[in-house]
C-alpha positions in Angstrom: 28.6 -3.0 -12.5 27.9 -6.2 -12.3 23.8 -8.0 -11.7 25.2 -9.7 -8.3 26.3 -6.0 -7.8 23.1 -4.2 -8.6 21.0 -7.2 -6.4 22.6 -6.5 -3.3 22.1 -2.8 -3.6 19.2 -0.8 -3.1 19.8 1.4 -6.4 17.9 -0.7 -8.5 14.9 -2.9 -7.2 13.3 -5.9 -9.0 16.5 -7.1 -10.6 15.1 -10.4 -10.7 13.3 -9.7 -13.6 15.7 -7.6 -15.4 16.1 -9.6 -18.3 12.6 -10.0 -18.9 11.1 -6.4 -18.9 9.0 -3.9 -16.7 5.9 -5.3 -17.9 6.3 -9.0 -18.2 8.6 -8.8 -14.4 5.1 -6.8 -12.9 2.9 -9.9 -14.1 5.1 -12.4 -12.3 4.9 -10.5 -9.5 1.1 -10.5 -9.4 1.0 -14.2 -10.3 3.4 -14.5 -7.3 1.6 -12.3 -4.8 -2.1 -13.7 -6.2 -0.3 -17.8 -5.1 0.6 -16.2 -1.9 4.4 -15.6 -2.7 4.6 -12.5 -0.8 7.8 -10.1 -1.2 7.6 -7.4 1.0 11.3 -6.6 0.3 10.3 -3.1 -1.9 9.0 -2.2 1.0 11.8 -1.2 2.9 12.9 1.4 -0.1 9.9 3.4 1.0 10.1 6.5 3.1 8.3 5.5 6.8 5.4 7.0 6.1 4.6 5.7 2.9 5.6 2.4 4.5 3.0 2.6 7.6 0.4 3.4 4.6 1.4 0.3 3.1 0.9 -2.0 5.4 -2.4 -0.3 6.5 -3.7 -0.6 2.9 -2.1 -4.0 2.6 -4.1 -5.5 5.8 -7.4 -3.5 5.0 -6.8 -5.8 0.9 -6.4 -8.4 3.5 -9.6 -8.6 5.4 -11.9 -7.5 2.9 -10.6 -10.7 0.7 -11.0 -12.8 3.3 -14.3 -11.8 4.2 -15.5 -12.0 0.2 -14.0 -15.4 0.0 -16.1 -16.5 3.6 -19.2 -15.0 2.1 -18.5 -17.2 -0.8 -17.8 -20.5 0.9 -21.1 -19.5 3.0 -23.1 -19.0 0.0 -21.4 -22.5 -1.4 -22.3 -24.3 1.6 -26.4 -22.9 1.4 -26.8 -23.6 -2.5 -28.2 -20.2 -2.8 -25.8 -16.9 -4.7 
């Protein structure tokens, strides 16, 4: 089996990053998701309702970062921590 066969099934996910290693392939994908390159693409390998968990948890990651980050610009903007 050949990597152009393995990417296009569903038997093996994250073959980007096969030649690099579980652990190094898990940063870039952290350095990825933290630059806003999401890939929601493992996503569909999950049963539905560990999917519907996902995205709950996912937006909830969502909001409370974007409120942290507000409350930082805010305290930015007023000199005061």
């Amino acid at each position: 089996m050949t990597w152009e066969d393995l990417s296009e099934s569903k038997e093996y996910p994250g073959v980007d990053y096969a030649h690099i290693g579980r652990l190094i392939g898990n940063m870039i994908v952290v350095v990825r998701m933290s630059v806003g390159d999401n890939d929601f693409e493992a996503s569909h390998d999950l049963e539905p309702s560990k999917n519907i968990v996902f995205w709950i948890v996912w937006i909830m990651i969502l909001y409370v970062t974007c409120i942290i980050f507000l409350n930082f610009i805010i305290a930015e903007a007023c000199a005061s921590y």
